[in-house]
N, C-alpha and C positions, 0 to 999 in steps of 0.2 A: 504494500500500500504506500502511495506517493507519503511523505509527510507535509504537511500544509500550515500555516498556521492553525487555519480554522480545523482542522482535525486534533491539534495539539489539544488547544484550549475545550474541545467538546471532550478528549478524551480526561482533561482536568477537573471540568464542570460536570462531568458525566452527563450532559443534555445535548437531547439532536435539535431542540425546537427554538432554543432561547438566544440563543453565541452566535455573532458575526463580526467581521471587520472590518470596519471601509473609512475611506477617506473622503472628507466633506468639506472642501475646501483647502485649508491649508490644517484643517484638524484632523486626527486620527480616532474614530470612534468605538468603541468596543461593548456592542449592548452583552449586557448581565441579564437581566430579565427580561418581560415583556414591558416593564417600566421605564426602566434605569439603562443607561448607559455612562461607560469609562469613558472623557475626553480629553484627549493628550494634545498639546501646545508647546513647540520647541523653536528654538531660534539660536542665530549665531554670528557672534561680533570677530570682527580680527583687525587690527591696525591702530586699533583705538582706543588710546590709554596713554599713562604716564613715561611709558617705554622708550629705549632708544630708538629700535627698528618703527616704534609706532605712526601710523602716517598724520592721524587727527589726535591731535596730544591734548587730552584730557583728566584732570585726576581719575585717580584709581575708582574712586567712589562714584564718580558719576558714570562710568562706565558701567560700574553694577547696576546704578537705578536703571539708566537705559535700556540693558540686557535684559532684565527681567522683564520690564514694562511690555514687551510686545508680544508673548506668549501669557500676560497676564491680558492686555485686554480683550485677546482672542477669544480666549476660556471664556470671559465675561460677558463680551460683546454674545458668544453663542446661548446664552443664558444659563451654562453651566456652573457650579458650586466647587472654585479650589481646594484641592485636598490636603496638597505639598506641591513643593517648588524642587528645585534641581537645580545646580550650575558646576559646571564642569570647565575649569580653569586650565591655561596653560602656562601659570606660573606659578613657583610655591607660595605655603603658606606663609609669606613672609608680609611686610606692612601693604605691600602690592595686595594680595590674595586675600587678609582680612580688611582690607577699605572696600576692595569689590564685592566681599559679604555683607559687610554693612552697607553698603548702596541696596544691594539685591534685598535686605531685611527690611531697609525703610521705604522702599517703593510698595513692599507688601505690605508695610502701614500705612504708607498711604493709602491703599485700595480699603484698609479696613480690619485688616488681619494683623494680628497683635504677633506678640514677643511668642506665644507657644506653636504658632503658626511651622509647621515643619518644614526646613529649609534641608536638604542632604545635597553632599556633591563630589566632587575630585581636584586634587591638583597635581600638578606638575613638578614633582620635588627631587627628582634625580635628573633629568637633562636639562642646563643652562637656556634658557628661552632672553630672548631681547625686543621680543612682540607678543603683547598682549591680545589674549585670543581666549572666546567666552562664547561657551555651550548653554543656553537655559531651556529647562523644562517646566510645563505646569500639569499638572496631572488635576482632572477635575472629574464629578458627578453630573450629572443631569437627569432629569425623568423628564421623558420621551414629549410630554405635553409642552414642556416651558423651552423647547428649542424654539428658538428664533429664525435659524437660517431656512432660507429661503419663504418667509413670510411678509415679503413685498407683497402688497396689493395694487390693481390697479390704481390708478388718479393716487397712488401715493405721491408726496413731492419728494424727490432724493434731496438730501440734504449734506455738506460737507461742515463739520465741525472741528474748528482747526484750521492752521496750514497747512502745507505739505513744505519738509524742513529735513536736512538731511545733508551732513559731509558728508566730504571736506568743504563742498561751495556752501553750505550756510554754517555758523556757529549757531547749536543744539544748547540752549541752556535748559536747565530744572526752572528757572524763573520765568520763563519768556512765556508772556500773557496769551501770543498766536498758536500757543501747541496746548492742546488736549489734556488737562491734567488728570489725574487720576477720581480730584472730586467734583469736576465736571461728569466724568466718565460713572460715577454713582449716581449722581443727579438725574442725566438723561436715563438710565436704566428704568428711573422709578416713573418716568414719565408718561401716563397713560395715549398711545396713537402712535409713539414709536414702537415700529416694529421690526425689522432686520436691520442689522448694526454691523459694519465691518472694520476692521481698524485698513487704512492704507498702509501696503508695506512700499518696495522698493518699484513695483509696477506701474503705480503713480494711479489716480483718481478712476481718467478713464478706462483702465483697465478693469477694478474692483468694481467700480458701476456695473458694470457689461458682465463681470462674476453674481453679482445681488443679483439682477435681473434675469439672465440666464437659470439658475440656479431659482424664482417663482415663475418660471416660464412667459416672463413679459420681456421687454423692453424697454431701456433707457435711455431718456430723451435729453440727452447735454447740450440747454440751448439759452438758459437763461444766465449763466454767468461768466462773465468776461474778466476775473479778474484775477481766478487762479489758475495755474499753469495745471492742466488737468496729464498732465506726461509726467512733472515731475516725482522723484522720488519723494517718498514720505519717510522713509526712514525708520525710525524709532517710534515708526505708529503713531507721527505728531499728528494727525487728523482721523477721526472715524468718516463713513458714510452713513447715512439713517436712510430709510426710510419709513415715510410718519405721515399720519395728517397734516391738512393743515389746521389744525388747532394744536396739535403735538407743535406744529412750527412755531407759533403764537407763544409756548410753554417754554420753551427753551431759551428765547429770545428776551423771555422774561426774568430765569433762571439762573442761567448760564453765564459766566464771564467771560468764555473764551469766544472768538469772535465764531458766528453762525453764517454759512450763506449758500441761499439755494441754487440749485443745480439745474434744478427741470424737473421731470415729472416721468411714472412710471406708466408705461403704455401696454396694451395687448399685442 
């Protein structure tokens, strides 16, 4: 008999009816029952840090917040419940490798998740490294109801919250009012007409649009704004995409600090 994943894990679970594996996006999903599913969020940084070789020189610490952040608002953005985190270093545990802990811990207090929040990981403690280079993992729950993706609706408006920001051409700060903070990113969650949420990664806007839409079987209408570069990278997940009513628009605009602006509108 071939070995498979999916035969591993049934042969673990002892179930023919419950276990499967797929991928949904940029997430790996693994349902457990007919309820619940396992979803996994990974990401990875290289060049970027306090290092010699490093290209965008950054403290150590901010490199951990950034690392984490995009595998955290994945998780989130899908409506899943982080479980623990992961980060997987390529330098020892020396002032370098516990400042990028501590970045990686208080970006997950930012989101909400405290000091008992499980953080596990690896580093790099026997071959000399001179470029900072960072693995992150989020490992989270979900019941099968509260997924989000692919829950565009028609006449939804797409919506970009954020910039899109990303070395080496722009400086990424933790302060900078145009990127997506973490209790933005709580705010809109709780906001009743938003409904599919994507963080942009490196694809840039119109790319992730044309994934939302794709992905509820409509199509996305990018006609109403001229003012963000809809190709560029976003990087560190400095902007989501929504889409929401427009009274969800209204909510956020009322809300929210970081700057809002519509896109267009979700079509058949």
């Amino acid at each position: 008999m071939e070995i498979t994943t999916e035969t591993i894990y049934r042969s673990i679970l002892n179930k023919e009816q419950d276990l499967f594996v797929r991928t949904v996006r940029d997430l790996t999903m693994i349902r457990i029952s007919n309820r619940h599913s396992v979803v996994i969020a990974v990401d990875s940084d290289g060049g970027i840090g306090p290092q010699e070789g490093d290209v965008v020189k950054v403290p150590a610490y901010v490199s951990g917040r950034f690392a984490i952040r995009v595998p955290l608002l994945e998780i989130l953005a899908s409506g899943a419940t982080p479980l623990c985190a992961f980060d997987m270093l390529t330098t020892p545990m020396n002032e370098i490798g516990k400042e990028i802990l501590r970045g990686v811990r208080d970006e997950l207090k930012a989101a909400g998740f405290g000091e008992n929040f499980i953080v596990s990981g690896s580093t790099e403690d026997n071959v000399p490294t001179n470029m900072t280079g960072i693995g992150t993992s989020i490992v989270g729950m979900i019941e099968h109801t509260s997924l989000r993706i692919g829950t565009a609706q028609k006449d939804d408006i797409l919506i970009c919250v954020g910039k899109p920001k990303s070395g080496p051409d722009d400086e990424v700060r933790l302060d900078d009012p145009e990127i997506l903070s973490q209790e933005s990113m709580k705010t809109l969650l709780q906001i009743e007409g938003v409904h599919d949420i994507l963080p942009v990664g490196s694809h840039g806007i119109a790319y992730e649009a044309r994934m939302m839409a794709e992905s509820a079987g409509l199509q996305a209408d990018l006609t109403e704004n001229k003012v963000l570069n809809t190709r560029k990278s976003a990087g560190p997940s400095t902007c989501v995409l929504l889409a929401c009513t427009r009274q969800a628009h209204l909510s956020l605009q009322e809300h929210i600090w970081t700057p809002v602006y519509r896109l267009g509108i979700f079509k058949d």
